[in-house]
N, C-alpha and C positions, 0 to 999 in steps of 0.2 A: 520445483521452480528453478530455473535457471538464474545462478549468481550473478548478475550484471555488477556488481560490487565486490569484486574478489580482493580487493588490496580493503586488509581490514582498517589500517589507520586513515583514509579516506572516508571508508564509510562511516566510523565513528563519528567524525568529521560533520558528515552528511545529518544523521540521526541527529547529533548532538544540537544542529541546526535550528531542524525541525520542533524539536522539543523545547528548545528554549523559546518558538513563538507562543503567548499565551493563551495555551488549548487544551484541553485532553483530545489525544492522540489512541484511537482504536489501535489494536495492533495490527489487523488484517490493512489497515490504510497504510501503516507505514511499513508494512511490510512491500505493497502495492510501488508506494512510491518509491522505494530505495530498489526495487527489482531483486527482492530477495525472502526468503523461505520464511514462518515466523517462526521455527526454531531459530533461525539465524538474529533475526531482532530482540529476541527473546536474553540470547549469549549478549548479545550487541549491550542491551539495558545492563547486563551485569557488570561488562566490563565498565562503563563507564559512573556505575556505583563503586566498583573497585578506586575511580580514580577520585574519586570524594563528589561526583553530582550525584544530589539528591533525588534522584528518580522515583515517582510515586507509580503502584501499577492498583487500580481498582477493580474490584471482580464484576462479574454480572455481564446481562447483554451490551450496556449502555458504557463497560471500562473500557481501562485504554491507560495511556502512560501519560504522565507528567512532572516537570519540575516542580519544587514545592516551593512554593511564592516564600518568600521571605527570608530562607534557610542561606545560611554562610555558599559561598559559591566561588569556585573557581576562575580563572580570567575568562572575559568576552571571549567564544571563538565563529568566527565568521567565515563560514564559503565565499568564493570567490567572486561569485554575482553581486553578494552581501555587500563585500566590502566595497566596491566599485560603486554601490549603489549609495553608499554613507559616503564615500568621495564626491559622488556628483552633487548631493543633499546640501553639502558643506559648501561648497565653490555656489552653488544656487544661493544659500542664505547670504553670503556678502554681500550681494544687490536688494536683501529683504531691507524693509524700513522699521527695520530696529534698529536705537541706538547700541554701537557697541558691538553689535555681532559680526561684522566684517572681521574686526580683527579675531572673536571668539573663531570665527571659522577658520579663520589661517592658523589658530592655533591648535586648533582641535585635527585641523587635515594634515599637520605637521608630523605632530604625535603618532596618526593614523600611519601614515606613511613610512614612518620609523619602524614599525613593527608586523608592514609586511612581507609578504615573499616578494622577492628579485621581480618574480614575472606580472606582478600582479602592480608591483610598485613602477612599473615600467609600461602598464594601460592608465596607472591614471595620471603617471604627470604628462602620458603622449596626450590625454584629454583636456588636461589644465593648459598646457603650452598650443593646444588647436583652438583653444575657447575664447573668450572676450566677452564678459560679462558686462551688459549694458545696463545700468543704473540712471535711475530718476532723482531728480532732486524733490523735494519735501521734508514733510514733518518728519521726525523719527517718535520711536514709541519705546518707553523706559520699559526695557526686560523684565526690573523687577513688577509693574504693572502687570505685563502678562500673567508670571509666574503665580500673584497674588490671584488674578480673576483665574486662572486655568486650576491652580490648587479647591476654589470656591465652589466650581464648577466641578471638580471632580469630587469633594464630599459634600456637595447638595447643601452648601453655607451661604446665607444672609451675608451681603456686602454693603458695605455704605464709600460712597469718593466724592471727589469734587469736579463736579465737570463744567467745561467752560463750552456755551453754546457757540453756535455760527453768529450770535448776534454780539461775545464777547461778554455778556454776561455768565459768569461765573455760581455757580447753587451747590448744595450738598444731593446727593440722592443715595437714597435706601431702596438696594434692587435683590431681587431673589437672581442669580445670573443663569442663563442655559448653555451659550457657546461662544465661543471666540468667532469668528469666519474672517479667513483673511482674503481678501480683495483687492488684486494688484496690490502695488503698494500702497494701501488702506488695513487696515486692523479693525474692527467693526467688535462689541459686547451685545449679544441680541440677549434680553432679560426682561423681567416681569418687573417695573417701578411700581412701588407700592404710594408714591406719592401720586402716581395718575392714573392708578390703581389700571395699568396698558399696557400690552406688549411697547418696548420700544427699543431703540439700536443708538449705541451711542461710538463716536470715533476714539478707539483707543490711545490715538495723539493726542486728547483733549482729555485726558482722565488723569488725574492725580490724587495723591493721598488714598490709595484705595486699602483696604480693611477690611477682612473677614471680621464679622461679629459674633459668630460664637452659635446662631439660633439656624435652625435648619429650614432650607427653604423650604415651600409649599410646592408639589408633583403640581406640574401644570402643561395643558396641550396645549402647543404652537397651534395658532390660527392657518399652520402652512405647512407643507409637507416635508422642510426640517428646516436648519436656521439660517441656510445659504437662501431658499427660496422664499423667508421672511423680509430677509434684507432685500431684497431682488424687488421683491412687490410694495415693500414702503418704500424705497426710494425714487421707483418711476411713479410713485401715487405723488410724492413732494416734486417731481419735476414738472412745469408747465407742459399741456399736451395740446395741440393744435389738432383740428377737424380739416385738413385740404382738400378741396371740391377744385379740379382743375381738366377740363376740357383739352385732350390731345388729340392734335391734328396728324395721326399716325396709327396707323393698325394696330389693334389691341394687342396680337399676337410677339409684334416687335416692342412695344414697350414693355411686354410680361417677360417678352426676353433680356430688355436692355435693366430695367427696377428690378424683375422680380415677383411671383406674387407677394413676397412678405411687404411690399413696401404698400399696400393695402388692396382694396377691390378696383378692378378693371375691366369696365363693361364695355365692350362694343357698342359705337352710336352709328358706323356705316362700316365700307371698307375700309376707311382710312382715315376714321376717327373715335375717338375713346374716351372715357370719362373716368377719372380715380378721383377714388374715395379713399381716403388713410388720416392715420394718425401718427403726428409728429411733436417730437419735442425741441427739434432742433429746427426752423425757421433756415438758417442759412443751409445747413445741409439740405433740406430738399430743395433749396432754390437754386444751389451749383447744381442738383441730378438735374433739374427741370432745364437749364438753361443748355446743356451739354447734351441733352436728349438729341439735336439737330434740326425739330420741328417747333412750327408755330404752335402754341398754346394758348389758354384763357383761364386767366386765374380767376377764381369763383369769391374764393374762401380760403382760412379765414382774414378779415381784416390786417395783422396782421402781418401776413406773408403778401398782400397787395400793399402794403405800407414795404413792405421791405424792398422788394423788386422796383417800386420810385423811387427810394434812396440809392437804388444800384444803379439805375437809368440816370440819373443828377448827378453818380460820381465817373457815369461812363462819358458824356455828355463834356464834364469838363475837362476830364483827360483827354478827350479830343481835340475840344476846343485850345487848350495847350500845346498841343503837338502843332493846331495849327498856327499859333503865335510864334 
């Protein structure tokens, strides 16, 4: 096999990389990926047993190499992809809606920065000094909160906290947890509440006091096909959804061009007229698409968004009448 990795302290480097993701590593794969022989991987592993990492190699069809989870270990080392990529991580967390972590991030990409190479340390302040992280106002979310519910979540523990609803009411809940999902700036706990014996998502801003108990949760299947796409379908179920029945006086082909199919069904009623059927939750947003379409219309449905379009006509009505005073 030809050496594509001739400078050994590199390739170490490389291997050393790989090995530290948590995997077993066949050796024919990383032979594969470092472009080199597996007697050459083979020497590779020794040397970097030589330098105290505990490299485990397994027999049989199914081995392959590994660090050994636990064992004393020498400093982090990171390729150069790596590191750029923990730089970008860190400058992104400052705009996350955790308390506190802004600054954790300047100090932690400080640190980083100290202890790289020249050329490496000279792509990521050229990336920090081109960027401008845009940040929202809101709620922030106590770290230690995370760290409690993602500890809980990782040994399958019984939680109990106190969460304070949208209606400001404050209660204790006892939940088995499944995942964190973060969501823009939103923190979400999708978990099994034993007091509503339901899946349910609670906002990690509004959790406090929280508390592993000690008793191991219950294996249980998401009603959904993992915890992002739980949170996804409770919340557009909790948002009001409108049925639009509106008659356009425009080629179907042009309004599927101007909406969209996604913005619902669009039947042809002549040449140059159409009928959509959709579903909305936002009232004004479809009644800016509808008014800026450029054509006459007839709103059907529902009540409504024919309620909303006379309070638009009554406030255009008097901004006229204004201008004419």
């Amino acid at each position: 096999m030809n050496e594509k990795m001739s400078d050994t302290p590199s390739r170490l480097l490389r291997l050393l990389s790989l090995l530290q993701t948590p995997r077993e590593w066949p050796g024919s794969e990383l032979s594969a990926r470092m472009g080199v022989s597996a007697r050459t991987v083979r020497r590779d592993i020794d040397r970097l047993r030589q330098l105290g990492y505990p490299v485990e190699a397994t027999m049989g069809a199914a081995g392959g190499y590994r660090l050994t989870s636990g064992a004393p270990m020498p400093p982090l080392i990171l390729d150069d992809d790596e590191a750029v990529a923990i730089a970008v991580g860190l400058r992104a967390a400052a705009g996350q809606a955790v308390a506190g972590i802004e600054e954790a991030s300047v100090r932690a990409l400080a640190k980083l920065e100290q202890v790289l190479p020249s050329r490496l340390r000279y792509r990521v302040r050229s990336l920090g000094n081109s960027t401008v992280q845009l940040s929202a106002p809101g709620p922030k979310v106590d770290p230690g909160i995370l760290t409690v519910l993602a500890a809980a979540i990782a040994n399958h523990e019984r939680v109990r906290f106190r969460y304070q609803s949208a209606a400001s009411a404050e209660a204790g809940r006892h939940v088995d947890p499944d995942r964190l999902v973060a969501a823009g700036r939103r923190w979400y706990l999708v978990a099994w509440d034993h007091d509503r014996a339901d899946w349910r998502f609670f906002r990690a801003d509004r959790i406090t006091e929280a508390r592993g108990t000690g008793a191991r949760a219950t294996p249980r299947q998401l009603p959904a096909e993992d915890a992002a796409a739980f949170l996804k379908e409770r919340m557009f179920a909790l948002a009001p959804v409108f049925a639009a029945d509106v008659t356009l006086h425009m080629p179907a082909e042009q309004v599927a061009d101007i909406l969209g199919t996604a913005q619902g069904q669009i039947v042809a009623l002549g040449p140059a007229t159409c009928r959509l059927h959709g579903l909305t939750d936002t009232l004004e947003w479809l009644a800016t698409r509808l008014a800026t379409l450029g054509c006459e219309f007839d709103v059907h449905g529902p009540p409504e968004l024919i309620d909303h379009f006379r309070t638009l006509t009554a406030r255009f009505e008097r901004s006229v009448r204004k201008e004419k005073e």
